[in-house]
TILUMVO-538963 format. One record per residue: residue number from 1; residue in three letters; y, x, z negated of N, C-alpha, C in turn. Coordinates in steps of 0.05 Angstrom, whole numbers, plus 5000, padded with zeros to 4 digits. Layout:
BEGIN
NODE   nr  rest   nyy   nxx   nzz  cayy  caxx  cazz   cyy   cxx   czz
NODE  NUM   ALA     Y     X     Z     Y     X     Z     Y     X     Z
...
***
This chain:
BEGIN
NODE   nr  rest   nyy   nxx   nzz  cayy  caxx  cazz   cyy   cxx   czz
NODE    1   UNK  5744  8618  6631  5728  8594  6627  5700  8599  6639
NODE    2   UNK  5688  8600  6623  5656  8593  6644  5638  8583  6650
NODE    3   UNK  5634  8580  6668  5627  8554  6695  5597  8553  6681
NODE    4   UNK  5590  8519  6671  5566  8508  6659  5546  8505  6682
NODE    5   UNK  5515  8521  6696  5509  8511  6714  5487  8494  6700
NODE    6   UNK  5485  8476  6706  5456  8462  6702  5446  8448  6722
NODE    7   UNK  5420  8452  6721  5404  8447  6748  5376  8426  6734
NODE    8   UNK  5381  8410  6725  5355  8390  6733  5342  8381  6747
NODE    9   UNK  5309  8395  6742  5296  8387  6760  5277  8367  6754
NODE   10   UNK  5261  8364  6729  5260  8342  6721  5263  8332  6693
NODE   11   UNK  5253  8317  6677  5248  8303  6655  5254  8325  6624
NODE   12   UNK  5228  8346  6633  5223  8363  6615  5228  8386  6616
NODE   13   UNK  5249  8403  6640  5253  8431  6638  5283  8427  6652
NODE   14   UNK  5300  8444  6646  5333  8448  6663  5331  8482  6663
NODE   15   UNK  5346  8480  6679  5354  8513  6690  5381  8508  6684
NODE   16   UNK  5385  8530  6662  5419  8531  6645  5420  8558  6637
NODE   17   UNK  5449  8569  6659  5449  8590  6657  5432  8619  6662
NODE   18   UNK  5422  8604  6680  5391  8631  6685  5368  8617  6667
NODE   19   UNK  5372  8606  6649  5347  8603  6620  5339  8579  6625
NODE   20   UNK  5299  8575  6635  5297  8560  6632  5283  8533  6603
NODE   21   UNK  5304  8514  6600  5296  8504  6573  5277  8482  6576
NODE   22   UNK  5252  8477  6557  5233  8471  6568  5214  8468  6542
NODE   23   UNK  5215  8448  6534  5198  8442  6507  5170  8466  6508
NODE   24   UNK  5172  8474  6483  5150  8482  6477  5119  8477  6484
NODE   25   UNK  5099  8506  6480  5070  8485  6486  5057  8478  6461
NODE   26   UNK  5045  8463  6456  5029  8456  6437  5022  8481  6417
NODE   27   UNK  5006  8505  6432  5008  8528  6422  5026  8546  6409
NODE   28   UNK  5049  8553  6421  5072  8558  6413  5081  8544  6386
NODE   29   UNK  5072  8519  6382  5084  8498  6358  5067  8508  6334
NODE   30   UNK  5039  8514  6348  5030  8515  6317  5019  8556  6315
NODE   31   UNK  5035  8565  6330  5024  8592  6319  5054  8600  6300
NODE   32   UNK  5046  8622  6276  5070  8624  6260  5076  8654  6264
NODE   33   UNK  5096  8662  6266  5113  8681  6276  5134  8688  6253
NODE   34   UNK  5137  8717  6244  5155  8714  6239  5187  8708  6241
NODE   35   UNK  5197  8689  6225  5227  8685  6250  5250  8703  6237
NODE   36   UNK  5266  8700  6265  5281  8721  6276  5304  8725  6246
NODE   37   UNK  5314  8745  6246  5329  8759  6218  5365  8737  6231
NODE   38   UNK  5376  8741  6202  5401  8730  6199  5416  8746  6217
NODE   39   UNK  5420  8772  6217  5432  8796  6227  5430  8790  6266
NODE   40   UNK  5398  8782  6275  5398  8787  6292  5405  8760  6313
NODE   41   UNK  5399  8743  6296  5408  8706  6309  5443  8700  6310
NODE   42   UNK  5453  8714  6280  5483  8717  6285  5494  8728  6314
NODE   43   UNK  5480  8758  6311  5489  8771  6338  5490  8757  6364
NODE   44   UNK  5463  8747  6376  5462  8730  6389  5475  8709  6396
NODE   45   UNK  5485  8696  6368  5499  8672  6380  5527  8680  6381
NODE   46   UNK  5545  8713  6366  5573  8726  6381  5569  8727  6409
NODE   47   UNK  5553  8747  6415  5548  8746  6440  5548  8728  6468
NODE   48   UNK  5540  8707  6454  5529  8684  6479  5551  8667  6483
NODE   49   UNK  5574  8672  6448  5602  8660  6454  5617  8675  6480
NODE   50   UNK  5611  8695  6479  5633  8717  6491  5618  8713  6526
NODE   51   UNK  5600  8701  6537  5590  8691  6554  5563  8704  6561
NODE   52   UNK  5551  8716  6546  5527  8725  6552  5499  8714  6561
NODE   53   UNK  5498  8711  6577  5472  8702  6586  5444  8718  6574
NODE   54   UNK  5447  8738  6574  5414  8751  6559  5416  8735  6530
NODE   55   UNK  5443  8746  6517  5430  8748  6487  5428  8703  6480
NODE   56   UNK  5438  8692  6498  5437  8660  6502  5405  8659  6505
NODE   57   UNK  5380  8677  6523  5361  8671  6527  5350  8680  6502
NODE   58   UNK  5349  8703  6494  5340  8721  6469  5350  8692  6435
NODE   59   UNK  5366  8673  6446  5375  8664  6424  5351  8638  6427
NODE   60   UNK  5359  8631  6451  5328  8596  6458  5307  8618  6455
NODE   61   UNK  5296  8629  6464  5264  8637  6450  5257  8639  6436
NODE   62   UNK  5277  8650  6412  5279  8658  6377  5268  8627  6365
NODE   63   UNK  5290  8614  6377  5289  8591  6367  5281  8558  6370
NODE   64   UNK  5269  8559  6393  5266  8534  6418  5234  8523  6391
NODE   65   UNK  5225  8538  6383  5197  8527  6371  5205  8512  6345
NODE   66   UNK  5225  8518  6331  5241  8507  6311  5251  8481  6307
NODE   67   UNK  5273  8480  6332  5292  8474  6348  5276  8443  6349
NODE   68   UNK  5258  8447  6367  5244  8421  6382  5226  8404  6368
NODE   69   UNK  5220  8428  6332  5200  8403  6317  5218  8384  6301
NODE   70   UNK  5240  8401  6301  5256  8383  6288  5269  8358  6298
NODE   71   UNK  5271  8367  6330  5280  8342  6347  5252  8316  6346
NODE   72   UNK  5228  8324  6349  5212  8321  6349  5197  8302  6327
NODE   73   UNK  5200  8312  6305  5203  8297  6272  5211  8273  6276
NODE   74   UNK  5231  8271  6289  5250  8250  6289  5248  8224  6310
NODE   75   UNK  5245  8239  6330  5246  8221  6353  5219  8216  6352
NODE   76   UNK  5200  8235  6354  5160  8223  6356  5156  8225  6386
NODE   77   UNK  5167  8223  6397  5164  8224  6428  5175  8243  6439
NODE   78   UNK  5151  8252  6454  5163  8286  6468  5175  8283  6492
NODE   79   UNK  5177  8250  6506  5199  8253  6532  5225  8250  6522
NODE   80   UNK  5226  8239  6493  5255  8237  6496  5264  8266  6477
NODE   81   UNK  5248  8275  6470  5253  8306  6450  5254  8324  6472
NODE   82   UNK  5241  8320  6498  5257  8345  6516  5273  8340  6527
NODE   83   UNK  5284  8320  6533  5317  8320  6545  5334  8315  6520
NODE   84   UNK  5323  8315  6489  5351  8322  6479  5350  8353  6471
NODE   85   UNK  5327  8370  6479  5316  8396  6470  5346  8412  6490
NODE   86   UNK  5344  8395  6513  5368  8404  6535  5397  8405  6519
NODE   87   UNK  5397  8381  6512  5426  8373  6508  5429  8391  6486
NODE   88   UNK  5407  8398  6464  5421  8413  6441  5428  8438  6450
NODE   89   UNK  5417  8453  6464  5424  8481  6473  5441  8486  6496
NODE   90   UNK  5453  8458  6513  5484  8457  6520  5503  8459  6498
NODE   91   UNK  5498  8446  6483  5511  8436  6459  5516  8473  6441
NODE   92   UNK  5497  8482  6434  5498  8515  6432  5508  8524  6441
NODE   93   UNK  5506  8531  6469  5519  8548  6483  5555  8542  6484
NODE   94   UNK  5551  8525  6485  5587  8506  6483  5599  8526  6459
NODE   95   UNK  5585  8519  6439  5597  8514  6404  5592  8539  6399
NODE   96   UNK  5578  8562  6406  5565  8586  6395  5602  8602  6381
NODE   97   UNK  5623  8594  6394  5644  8610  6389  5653  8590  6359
NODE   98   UNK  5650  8574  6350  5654  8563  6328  5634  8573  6299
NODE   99   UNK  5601  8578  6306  5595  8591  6293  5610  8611  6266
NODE  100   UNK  5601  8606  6246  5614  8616  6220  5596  8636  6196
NODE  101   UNK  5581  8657  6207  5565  8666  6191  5566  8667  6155
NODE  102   UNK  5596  8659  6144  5601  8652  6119  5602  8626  6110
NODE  103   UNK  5598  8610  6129  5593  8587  6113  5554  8576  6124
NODE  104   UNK  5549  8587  6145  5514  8580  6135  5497  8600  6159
NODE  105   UNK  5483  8591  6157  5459  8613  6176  5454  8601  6200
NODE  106   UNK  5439  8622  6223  5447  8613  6257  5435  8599  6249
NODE  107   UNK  5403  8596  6242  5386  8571  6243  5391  8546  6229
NODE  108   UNK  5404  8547  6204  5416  8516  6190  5438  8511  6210
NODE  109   UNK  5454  8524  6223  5477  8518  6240  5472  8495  6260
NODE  110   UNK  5445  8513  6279  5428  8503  6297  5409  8477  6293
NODE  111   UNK  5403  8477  6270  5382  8463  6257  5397  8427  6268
NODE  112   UNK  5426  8435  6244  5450  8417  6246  5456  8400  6268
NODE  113   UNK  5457  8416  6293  5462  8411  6320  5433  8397  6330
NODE  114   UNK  5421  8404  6324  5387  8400  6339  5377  8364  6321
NODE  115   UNK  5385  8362  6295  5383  8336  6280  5398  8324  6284
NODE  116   UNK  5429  8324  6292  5453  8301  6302  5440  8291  6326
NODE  117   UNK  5438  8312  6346  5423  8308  6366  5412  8279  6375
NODE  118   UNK  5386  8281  6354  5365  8264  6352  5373  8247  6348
NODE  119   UNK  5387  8241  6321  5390  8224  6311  5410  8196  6327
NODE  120   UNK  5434  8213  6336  5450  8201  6363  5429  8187  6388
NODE  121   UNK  5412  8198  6401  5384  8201  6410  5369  8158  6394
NODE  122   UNK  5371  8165  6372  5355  8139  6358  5385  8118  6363
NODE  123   UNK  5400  8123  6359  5426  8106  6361  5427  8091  6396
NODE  124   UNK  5424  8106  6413  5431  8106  6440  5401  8086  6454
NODE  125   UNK  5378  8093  6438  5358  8086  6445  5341  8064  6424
NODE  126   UNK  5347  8045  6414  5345  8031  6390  5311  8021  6396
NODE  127   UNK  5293  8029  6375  5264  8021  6380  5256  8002  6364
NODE  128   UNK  5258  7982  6367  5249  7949  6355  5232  7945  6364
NODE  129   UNK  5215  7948  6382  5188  7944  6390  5163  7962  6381
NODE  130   UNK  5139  7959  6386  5113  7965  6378  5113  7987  6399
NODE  131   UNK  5109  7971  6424  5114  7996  6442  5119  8025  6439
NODE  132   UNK  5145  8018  6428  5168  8049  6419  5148  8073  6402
NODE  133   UNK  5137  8061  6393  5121  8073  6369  5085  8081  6382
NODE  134   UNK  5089  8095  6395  5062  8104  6408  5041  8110  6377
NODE  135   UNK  5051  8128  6365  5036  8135  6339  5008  8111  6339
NODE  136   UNK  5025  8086  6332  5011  8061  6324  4992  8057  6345
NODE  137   UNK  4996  8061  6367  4973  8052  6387  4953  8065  6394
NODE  138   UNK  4953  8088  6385  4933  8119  6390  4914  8104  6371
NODE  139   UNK  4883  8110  6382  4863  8103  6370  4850  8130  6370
NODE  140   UNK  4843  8131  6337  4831  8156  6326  4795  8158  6347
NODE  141   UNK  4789  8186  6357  4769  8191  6366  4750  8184  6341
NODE  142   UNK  4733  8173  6351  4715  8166  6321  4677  8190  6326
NODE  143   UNK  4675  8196  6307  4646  8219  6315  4620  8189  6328
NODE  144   UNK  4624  8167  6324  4606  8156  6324  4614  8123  6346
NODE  145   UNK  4606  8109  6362  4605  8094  6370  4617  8065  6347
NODE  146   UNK  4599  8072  6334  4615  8057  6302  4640  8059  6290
NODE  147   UNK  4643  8087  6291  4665  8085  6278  4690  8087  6297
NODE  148   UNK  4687  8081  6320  4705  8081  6337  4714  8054  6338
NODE  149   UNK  4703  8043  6327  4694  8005  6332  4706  8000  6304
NODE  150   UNK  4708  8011  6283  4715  8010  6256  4746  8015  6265
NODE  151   UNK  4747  8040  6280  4780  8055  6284  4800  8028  6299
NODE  152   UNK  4786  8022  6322  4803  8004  6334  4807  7969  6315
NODE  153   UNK  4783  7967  6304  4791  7942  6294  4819  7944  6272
NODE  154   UNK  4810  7967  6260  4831  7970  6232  4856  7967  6248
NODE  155   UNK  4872  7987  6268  4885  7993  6290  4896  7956  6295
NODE  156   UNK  4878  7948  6302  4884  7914  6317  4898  7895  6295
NODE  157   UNK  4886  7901  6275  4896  7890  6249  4925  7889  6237
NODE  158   UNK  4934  7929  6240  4952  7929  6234  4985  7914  6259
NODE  159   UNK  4976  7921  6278  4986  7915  6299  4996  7892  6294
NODE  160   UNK  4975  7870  6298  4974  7834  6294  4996  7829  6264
NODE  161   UNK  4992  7854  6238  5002  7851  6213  5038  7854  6224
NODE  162   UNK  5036  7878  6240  5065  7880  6241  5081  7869  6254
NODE  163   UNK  5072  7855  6278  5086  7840  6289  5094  7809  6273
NODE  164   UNK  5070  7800  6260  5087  7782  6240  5116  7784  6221
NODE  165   UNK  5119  7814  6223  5140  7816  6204  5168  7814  6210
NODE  166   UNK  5183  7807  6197  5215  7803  6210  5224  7831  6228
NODE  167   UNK  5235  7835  6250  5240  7860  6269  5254  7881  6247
NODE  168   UNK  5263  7865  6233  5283  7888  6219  5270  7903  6204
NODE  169   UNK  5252  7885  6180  5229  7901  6163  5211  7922  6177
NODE  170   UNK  5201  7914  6202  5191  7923  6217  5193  7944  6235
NODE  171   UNK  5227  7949  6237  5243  7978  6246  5240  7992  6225
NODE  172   UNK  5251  7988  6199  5251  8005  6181  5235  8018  6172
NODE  173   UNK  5204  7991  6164  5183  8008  6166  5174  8027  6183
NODE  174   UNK  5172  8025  6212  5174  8046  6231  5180  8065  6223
NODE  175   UNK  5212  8069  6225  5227  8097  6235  5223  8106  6195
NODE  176   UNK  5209  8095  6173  5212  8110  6156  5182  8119  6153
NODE  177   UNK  5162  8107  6157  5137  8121  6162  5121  8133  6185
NODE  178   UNK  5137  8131  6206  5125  8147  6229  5144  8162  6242
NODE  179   UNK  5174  8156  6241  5195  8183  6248  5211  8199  6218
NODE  180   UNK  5203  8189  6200  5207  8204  6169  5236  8206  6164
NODE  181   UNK  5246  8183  6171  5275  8180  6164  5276  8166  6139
NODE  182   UNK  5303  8183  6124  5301  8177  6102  5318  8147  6106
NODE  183   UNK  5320  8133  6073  5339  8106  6079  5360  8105  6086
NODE  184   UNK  5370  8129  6082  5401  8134  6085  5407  8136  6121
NODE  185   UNK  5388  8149  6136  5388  8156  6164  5384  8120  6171
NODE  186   UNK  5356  8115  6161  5355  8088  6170  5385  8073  6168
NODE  187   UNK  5389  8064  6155  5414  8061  6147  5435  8068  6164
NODE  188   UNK  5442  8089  6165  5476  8091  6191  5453  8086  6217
NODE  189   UNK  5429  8086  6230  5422  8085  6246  5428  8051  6258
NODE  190   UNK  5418  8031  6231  5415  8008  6235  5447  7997  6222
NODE  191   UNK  5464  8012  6221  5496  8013  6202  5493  7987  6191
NODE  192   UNK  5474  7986  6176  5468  7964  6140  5476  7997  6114
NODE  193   UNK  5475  7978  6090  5470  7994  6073  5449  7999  6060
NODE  194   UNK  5443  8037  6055  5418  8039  6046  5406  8015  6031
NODE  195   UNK  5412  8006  6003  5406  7991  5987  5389  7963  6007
NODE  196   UNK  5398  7961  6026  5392  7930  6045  5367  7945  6057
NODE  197   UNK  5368  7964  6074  5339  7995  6079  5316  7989  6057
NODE  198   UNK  5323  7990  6035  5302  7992  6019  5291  7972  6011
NODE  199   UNK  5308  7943  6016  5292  7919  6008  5276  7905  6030
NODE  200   UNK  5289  7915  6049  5272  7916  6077  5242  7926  6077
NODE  201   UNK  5241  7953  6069  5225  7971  6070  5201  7956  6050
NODE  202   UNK  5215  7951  6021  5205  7944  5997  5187  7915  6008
NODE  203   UNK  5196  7900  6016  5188  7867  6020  5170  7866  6052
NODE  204   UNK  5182  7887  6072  5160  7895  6093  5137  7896  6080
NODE  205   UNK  5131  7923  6061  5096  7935  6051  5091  7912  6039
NODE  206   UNK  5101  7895  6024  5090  7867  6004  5084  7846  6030
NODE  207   UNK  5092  7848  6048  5074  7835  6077  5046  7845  6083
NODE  208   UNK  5052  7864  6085  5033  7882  6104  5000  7882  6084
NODE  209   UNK  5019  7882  6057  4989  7897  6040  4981  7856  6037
NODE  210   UNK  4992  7838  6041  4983  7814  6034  4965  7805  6054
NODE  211   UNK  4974  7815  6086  4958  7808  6110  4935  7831  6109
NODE  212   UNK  4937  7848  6104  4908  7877  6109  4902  7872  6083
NODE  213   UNK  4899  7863  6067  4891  7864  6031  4872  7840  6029
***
């Protein structure tokens, strides 16, 4: 059996296993690399079943830039995308002996694990508020004194628009235009059925475009 150490020290980095996991930098996110071969991510993840600590680190570096936009996509918020960045590569290291190179690839395997993740993540952490949704409150740098004054008014507008709207229209719209969940996610998230998602969604924008229009 072997002994899981994890050492949290804070928010955004754990010491697991020797490896420390630790959201990506900004840089890392957007430089493109080629990624790592089928042959060599398989290996890695035999290995890391069989208790390997190198080829476990050699496997999060391959993959941690991947890994985290996908957590990332989802959630929108990078405090709560690095403590589930943690949990998915416990979650790896656990499962690496289940791995099945004939039924899909390390990275769709991983991918799999890294989107339940999140998504459990939206379940545990339910965002019905404005708040939740930082996106919405960020005010675009404007080149001009003016148009900074243009940025925030539009900004105030929509804000004032959405909070008129029923909470539910108003989740859905959220998590489907600023965390890019489809209706169906919305849906087991909010456990309604898609079909109810989409008239939500549908009768939300027929608000929105009547108040900003």
């Amino acid at each position: 059996m072997i002994k899981l150490d994890v050492i949290k020290s804070d928010v955004s980095s754990a010491r697991y296993l020797g490896v420390q996991i630790k959201a990506p930098r900004l840089q890392e996110c957007a430089r493109r690399e080629m990624p790592p071969s089928f042959d060599h991510l398989s290996d890695a993840l035999r290995r890391a079943a069989l208790g390997d600590k190198l080829a476990f680190d050699q496997l999060y570096l391959a993959t941690r830039v991947k890994l985290y936009g996908i957590i990332l996509r989802i959630l929108k918020r990078r405090d709560h995308a690095d403590e589930v960045l943690q949990d998915v590569y416990i979650k790896i290291w656990r499962s690496a002996g289940s791995f099945d190179p004939s039924r899909a690839s390390p990275i769709a395997w991983m991918a799999v694990i890294a989107r339940n993740h999140a998504l459990d993540e939206l379940k545990r952490k339910p965002m019905l508020s404005i708040e939740d949704f930082p996106e919405i409150l960020e005010i675009a740098d404007g080149k001009t004194p003016h148009d900074d004054l243009d940025a925030r008014q539009d900004s105030g507008r929509l804000l004032r628009a959405l909070e008129h709207l029923d909470p539910k229209q108003r989740t859905s719209l959220m998590l489907a235009y600023f965390h890019g969940l489809t209706r169906e996610e919305i849906a087991q998230k909010l456990d309604v059925p898609a079909s109810t998602v989409k008239t939500w969604i549908r009768r939300g924008l027929d608000q929105l475009k009547e108040r900003l229009g």
